[in-house]
TORZA-642356 format. One record per residue (C-alpha): residue number from 1; x, y, z. Coordinates in steps of 0.25 Angstrom, whole numbers, plus 5000, padded with zeros to 4 digits. Each point is the difference from the previous one (the first is absolute). Example, Ala and Ser with C-alpha at 12.3 -4.5 7.8 and 13.67 -1.06 7.14 Angstrom:
BEGIN
nuti:1&X:5049&Y:4982&Z:5031 $
nuti:2&X:5006&Y:5014&Z:4998 $
***
This chain:
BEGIN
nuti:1&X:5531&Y:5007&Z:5126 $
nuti:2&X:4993&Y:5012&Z:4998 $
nuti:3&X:4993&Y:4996&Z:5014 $
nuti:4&X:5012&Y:4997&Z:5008 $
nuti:5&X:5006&Y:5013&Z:4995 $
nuti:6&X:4988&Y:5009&Z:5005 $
nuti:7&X:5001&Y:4991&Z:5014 $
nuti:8&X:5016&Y:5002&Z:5000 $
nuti:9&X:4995&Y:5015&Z:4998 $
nuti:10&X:4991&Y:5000&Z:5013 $
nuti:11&X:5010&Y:4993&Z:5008 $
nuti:12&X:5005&Y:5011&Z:5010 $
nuti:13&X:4985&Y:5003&Z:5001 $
nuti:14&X:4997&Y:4985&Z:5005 $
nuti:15&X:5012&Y:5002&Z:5010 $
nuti:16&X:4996&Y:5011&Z:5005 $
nuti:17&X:4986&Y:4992&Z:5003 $
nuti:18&X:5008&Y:4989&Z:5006 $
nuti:19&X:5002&Y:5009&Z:5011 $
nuti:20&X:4988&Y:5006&Z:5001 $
nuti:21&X:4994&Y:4986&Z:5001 $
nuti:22&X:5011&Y:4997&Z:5010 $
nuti:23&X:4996&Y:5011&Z:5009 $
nuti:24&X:4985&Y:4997&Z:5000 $
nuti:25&X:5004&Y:4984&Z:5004 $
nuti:26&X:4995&Y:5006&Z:5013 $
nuti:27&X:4985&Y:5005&Z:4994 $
nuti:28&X:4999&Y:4984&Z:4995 $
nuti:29&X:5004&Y:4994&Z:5012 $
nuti:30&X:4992&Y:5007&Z:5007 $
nuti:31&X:4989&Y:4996&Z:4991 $
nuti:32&X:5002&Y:4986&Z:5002 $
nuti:33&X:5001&Y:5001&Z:5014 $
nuti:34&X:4987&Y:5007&Z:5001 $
nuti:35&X:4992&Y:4989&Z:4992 $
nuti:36&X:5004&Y:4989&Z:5010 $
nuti:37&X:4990&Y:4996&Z:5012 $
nuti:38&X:5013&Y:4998&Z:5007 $
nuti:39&X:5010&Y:5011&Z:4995 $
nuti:40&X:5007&Y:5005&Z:5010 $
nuti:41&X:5001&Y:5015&Z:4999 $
nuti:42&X:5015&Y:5004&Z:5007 $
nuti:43&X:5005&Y:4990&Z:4991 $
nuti:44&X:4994&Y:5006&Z:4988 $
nuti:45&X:5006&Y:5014&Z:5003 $
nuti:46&X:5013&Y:4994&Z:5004 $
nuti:47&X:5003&Y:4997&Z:4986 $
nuti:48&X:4997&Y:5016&Z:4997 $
nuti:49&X:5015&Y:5002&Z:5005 $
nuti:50&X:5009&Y:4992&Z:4988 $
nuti:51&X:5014&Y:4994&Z:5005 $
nuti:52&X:5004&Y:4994&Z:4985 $
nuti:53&X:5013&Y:4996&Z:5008 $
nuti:54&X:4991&Y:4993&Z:5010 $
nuti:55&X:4990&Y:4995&Z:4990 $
nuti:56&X:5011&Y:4993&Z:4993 $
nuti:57&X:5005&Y:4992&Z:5012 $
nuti:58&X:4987&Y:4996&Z:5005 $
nuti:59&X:4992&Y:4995&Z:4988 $
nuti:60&X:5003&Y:4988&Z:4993 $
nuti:61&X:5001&Y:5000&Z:4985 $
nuti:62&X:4999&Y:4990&Z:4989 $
nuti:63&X:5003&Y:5004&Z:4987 $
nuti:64&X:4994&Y:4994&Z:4985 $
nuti:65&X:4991&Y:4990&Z:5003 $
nuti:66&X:4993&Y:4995&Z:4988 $
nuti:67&X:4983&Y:5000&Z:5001 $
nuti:68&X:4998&Y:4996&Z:4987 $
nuti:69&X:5005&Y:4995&Z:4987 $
nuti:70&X:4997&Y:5013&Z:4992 $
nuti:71&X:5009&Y:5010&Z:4998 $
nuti:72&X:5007&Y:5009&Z:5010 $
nuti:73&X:4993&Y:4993&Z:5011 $
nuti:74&X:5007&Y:5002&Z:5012 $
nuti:75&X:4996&Y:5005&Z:5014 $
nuti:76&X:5010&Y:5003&Z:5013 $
nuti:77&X:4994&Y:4997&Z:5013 $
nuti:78&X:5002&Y:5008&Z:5012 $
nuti:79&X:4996&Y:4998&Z:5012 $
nuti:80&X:5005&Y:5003&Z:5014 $
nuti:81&X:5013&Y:4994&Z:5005 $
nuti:82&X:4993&Y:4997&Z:5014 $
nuti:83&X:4993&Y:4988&Z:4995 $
nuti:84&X:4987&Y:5004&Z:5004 $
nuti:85&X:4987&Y:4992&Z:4994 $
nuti:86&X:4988&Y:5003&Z:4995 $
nuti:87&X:5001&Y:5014&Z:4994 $
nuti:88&X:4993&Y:5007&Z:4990 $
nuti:89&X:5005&Y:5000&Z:4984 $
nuti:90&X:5003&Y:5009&Z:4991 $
nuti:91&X:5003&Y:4998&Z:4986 $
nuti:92&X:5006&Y:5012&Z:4994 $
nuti:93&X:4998&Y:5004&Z:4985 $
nuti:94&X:5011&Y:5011&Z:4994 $
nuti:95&X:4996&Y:5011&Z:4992 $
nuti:96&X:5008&Y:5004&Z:4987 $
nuti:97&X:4990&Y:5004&Z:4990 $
nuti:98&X:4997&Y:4984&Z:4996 $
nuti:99&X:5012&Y:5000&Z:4992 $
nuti:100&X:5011&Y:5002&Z:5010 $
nuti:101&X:5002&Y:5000&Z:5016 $
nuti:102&X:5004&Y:4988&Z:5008 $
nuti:103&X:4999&Y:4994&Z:5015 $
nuti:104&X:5014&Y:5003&Z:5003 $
nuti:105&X:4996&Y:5017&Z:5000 $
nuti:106&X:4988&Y:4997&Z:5008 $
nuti:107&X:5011&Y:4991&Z:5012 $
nuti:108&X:5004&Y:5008&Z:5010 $
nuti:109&X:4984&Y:5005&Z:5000 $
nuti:110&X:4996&Y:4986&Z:5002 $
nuti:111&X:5011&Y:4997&Z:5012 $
nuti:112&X:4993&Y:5012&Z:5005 $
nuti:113&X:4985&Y:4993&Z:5001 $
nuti:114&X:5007&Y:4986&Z:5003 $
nuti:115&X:5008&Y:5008&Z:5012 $
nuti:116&X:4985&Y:5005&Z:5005 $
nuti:117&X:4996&Y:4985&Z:5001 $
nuti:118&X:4997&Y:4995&Z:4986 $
nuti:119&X:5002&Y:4992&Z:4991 $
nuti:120&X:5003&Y:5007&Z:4987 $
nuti:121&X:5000&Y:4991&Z:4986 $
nuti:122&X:5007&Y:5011&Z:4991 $
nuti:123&X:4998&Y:4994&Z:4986 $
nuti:124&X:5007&Y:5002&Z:4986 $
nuti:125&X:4991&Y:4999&Z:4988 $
nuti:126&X:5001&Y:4999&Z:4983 $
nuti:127&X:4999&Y:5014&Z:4994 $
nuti:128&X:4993&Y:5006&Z:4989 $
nuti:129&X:5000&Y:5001&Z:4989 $
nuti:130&X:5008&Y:4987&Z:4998 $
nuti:131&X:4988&Y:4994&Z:5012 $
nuti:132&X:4986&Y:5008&Z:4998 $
nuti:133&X:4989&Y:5000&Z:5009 $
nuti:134&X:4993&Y:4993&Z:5005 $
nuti:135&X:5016&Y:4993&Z:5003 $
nuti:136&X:5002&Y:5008&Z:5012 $
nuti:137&X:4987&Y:4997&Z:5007 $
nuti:138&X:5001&Y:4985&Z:4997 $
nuti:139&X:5015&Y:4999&Z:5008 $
nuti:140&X:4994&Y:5008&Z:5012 $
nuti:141&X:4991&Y:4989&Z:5001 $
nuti:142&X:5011&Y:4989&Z:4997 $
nuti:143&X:5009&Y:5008&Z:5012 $
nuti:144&X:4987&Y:4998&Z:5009 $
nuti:145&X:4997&Y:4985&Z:4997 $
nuti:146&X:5015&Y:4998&Z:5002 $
nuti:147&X:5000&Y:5008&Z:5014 $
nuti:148&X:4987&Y:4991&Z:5004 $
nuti:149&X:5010&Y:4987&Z:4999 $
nuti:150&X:5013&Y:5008&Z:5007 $
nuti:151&X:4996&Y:5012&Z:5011 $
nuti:152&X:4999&Y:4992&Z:5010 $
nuti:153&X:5015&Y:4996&Z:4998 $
nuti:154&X:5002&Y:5014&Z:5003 $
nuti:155&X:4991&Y:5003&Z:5010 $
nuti:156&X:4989&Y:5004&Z:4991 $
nuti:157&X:4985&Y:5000&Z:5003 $
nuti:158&X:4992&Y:4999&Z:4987 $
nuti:159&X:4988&Y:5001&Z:5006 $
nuti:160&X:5006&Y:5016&Z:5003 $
nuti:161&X:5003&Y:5005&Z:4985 $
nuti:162&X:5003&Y:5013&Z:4995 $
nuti:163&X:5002&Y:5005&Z:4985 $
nuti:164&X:5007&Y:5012&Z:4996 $
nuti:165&X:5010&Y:5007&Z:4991 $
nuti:166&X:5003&Y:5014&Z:4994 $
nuti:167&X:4997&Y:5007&Z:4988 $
nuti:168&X:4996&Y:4989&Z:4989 $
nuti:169&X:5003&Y:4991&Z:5011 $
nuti:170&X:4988&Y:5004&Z:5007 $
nuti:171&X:4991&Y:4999&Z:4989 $
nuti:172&X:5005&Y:4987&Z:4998 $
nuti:173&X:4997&Y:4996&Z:5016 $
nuti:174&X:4987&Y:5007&Z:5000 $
nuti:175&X:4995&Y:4990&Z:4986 $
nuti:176&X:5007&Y:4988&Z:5008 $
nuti:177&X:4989&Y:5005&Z:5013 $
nuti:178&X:4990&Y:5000&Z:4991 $
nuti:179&X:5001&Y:4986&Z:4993 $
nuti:180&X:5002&Y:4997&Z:5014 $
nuti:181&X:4985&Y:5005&Z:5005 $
nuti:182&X:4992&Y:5000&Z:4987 $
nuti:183&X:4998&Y:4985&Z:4994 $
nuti:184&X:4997&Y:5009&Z:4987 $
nuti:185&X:5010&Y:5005&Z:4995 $
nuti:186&X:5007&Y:4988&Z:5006 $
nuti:187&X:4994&Y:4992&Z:4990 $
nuti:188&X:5000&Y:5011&Z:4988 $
nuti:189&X:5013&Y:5000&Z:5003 $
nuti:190&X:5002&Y:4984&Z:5000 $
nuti:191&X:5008&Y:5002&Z:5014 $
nuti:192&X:4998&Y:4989&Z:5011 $
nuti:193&X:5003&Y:5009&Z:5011 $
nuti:194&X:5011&Y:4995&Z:5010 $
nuti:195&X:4995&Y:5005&Z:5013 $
nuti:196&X:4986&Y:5001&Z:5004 $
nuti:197&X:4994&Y:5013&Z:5003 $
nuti:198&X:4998&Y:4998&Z:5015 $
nuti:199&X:5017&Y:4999&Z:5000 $
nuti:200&X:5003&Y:5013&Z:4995 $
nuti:201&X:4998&Y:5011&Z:5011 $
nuti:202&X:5004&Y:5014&Z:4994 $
nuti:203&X:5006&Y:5004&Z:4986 $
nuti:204&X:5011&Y:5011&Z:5000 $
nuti:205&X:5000&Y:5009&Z:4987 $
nuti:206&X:5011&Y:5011&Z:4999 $
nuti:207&X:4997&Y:5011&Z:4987 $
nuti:208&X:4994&Y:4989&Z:4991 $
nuti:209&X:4989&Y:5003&Z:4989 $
nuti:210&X:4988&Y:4993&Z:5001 $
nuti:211&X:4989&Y:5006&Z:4989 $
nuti:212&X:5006&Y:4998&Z:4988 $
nuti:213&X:4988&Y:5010&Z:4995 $
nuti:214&X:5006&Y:5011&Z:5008 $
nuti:215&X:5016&Y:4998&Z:5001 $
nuti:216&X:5002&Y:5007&Z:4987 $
nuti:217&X:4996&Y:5013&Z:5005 $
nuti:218&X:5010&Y:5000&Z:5013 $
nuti:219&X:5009&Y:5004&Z:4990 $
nuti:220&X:5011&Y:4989&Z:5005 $
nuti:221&X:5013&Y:4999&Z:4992 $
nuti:222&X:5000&Y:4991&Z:4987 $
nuti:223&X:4988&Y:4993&Z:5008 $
nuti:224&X:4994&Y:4997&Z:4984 $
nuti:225&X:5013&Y:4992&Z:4996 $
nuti:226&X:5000&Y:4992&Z:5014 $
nuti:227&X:4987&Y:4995&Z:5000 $
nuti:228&X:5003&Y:4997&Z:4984 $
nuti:229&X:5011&Y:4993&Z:5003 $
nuti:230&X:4992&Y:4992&Z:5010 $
nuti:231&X:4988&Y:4998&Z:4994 $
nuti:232&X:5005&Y:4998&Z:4984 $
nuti:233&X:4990&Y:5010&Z:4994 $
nuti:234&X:5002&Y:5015&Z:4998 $
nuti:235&X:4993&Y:5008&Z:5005 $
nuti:236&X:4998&Y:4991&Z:5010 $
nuti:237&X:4986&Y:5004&Z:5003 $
nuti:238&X:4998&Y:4991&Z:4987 $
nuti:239&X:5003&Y:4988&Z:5009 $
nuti:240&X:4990&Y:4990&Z:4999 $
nuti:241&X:5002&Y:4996&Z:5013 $
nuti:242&X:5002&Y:5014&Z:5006 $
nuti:243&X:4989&Y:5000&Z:5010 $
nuti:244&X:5007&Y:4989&Z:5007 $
nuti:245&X:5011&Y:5010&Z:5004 $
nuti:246&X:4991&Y:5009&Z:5007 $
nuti:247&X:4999&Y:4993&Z:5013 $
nuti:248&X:4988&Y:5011&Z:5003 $
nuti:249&X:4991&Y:4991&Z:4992 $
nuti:250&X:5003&Y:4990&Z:5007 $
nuti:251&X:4996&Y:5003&Z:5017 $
nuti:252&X:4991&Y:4991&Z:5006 $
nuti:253&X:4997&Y:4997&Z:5016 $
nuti:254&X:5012&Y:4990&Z:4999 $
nuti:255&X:5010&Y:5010&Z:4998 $
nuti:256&X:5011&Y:5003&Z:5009 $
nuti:257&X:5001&Y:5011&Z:5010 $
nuti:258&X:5010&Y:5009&Z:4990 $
nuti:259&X:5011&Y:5011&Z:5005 $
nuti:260&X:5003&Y:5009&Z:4988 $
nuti:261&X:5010&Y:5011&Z:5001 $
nuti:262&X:5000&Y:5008&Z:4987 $
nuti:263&X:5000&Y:5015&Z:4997 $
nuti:264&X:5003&Y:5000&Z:4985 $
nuti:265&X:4989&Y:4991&Z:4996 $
nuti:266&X:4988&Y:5006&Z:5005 $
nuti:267&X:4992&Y:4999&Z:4988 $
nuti:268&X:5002&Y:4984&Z:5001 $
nuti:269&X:4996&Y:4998&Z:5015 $
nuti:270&X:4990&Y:4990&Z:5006 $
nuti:271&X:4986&Y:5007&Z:4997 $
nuti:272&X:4997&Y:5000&Z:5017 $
nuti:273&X:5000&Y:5007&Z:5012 $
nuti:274&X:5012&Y:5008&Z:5003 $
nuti:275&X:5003&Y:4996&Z:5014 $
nuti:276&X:5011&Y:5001&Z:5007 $
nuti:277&X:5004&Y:4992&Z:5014 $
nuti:278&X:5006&Y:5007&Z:5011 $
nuti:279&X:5012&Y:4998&Z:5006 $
nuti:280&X:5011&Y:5005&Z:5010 $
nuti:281&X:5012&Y:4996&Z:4993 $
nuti:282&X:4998&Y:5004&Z:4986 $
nuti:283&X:4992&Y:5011&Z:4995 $
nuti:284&X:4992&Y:4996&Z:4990 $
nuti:285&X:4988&Y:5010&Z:4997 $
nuti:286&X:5010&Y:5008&Z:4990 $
nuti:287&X:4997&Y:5002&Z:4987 $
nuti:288&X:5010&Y:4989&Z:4994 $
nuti:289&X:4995&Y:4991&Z:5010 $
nuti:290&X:4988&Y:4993&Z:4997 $
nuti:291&X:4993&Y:4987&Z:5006 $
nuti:292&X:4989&Y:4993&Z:4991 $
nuti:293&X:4993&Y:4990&Z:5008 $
nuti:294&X:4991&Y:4991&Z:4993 $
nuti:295&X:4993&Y:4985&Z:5003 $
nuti:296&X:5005&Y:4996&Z:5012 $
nuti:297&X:5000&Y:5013&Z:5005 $
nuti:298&X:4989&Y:4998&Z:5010 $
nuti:299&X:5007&Y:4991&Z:5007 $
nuti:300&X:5012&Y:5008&Z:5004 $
nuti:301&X:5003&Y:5003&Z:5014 $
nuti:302&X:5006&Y:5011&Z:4999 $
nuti:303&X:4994&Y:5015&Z:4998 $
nuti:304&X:4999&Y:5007&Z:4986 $
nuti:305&X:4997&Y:5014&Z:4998 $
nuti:306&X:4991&Y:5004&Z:4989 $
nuti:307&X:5006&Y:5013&Z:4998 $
nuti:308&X:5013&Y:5001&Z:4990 $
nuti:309&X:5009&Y:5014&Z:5000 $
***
């Protein structure tokens, strides 16, 4: 209780982030676009100009479909009312602290990267503390194997797949990217992955936390009774599990090209190169902007400046 109360407590703060991460919908697109061999740039910046009115007509959207037999595992698909084939996936995981949040506050963002020409699996998951970790992470994968048998009925290529989420829904992505591309933790984690590393082309992680030796000191609200709830132990630094969590631990060659916006969690940001990639349409060296490029990097085609504002 004492939990849901301190969440209940945040929630005109997590609003207000709904429409922040709203807005930067363009920044992901982008992203995603950019980390295609065959992205197509005016169509990317497009989708800078939002028409909710217009998204609503021309996207297709199912509701509640179940991708696993544990708790609160539901997903809505959407996908672009045009019937087009072979597009990219996303699969979305909300934010809300791990004990609160849904996919039905992250819908209207995920018409919004469906609308761009995607196809967007926005997914529900168990809450702590009734579900602790590694829960969260073992749905996402669920959510994926699930989208390897049915995309394609909605036009889905799994051979294009992006992960990403907001908040603790981003360190929840970039641990599923990570089981993805390091057969270590994989197994440490007892996770047979759904998708192969080659498959996932780009992760997208909005504000998450990602050094769980660090994110105490960015001073972030009840940021202690959150990861308490999620983990069971208090502090939560006494998790035996807690290097798991800090997906900086867990790099390798394998793993995805990452968009990462954040501005509060500097402390807890991939240990790499500021770089940031330059673009006409959205101005992205600013100081609450910042792209962190890491594996696949080399193999982009598109140009990044090493020099962040």
């Amino acid at each position: 209780m004492f939990f849901k109360t301190t969440f209940q407590k945040s929630n005109k703060m997590f609003l207000v982030f709904s429409m922040v991460i709203f807005v930067i919908a363009a920044a992901a697109i982008w992203a995603t676009a950019s980390f295609m061999d065959d992205a197509s740039p005016t169509k990317a910046s497009e989708a800078f100009l939002f028409d909710l009115e217009k998204i609503q007509k021309e996207v297709n959207v199912v509701k509640d479909l179940v991708y696993s037999d544990k708790e609160d595992s539901l997903l809505d698909i959407y996908s672009p009312a045009e019937g087009s084939e072979n597009l990219p996936v996303i699969l979305w995981i909300h934010g809300g602290g791990f004990v609160g949040g849904s996919k039905d506050s992250r819908q209207e963002y995920g018409m919004a990267l469906a609308h761009a020409g995607y196809v967007v699996a926005n997914i529900d998951y168990a809450l702590a503390p009734e579900q602790l970790y590694p829960g969260p992470v073992v749905q996402a994968n669920e959510a994926l194997g699930y989208l390897q048998l049915h995309a394609e009925k909605y036009g889905g290529d799994m051979s294009r797949v992006f992960i990403g989420g907001d908040s603790a829904g981003a360190q929840i992505s970039s641990q599923v990217a990570a089981v993805m591309s390091n057969k270590g933790l994989a197994q440490d984690m007892n996770i047979m992955p759904a998708v192969q590393p080659e498959q996932l082309k780009g992760a997208l992680l909005f504000c998450g936390l990602f050094n769980m030796e660090t994110v105490r000191a960015t001073g972030f609200p009840n940021i202690d009774n959150f990861l308490s709830a999620y983990t069971g132990a208090k502090p939560f630094e006494s998790f035996e599990n807690i290097d798991q969590l800090s997906t900086v631990n867990h790099l390798t060659p394998a793993y995805p090209s990452v968009f990462h916006h954040g501005r509060r969690c500097r402390s807890a940001r991939f240990p790499i190169r500021r770089t940031c990639r330059s673009s006409r349409s959205f101005k992205c060296c600013r100081r609450q902007h910042v792209f962190h490029r890491y594996g696949k990097a080399a193999e982009a085609r598109i140009p990044i400046r090493a020099r962040y504002h």
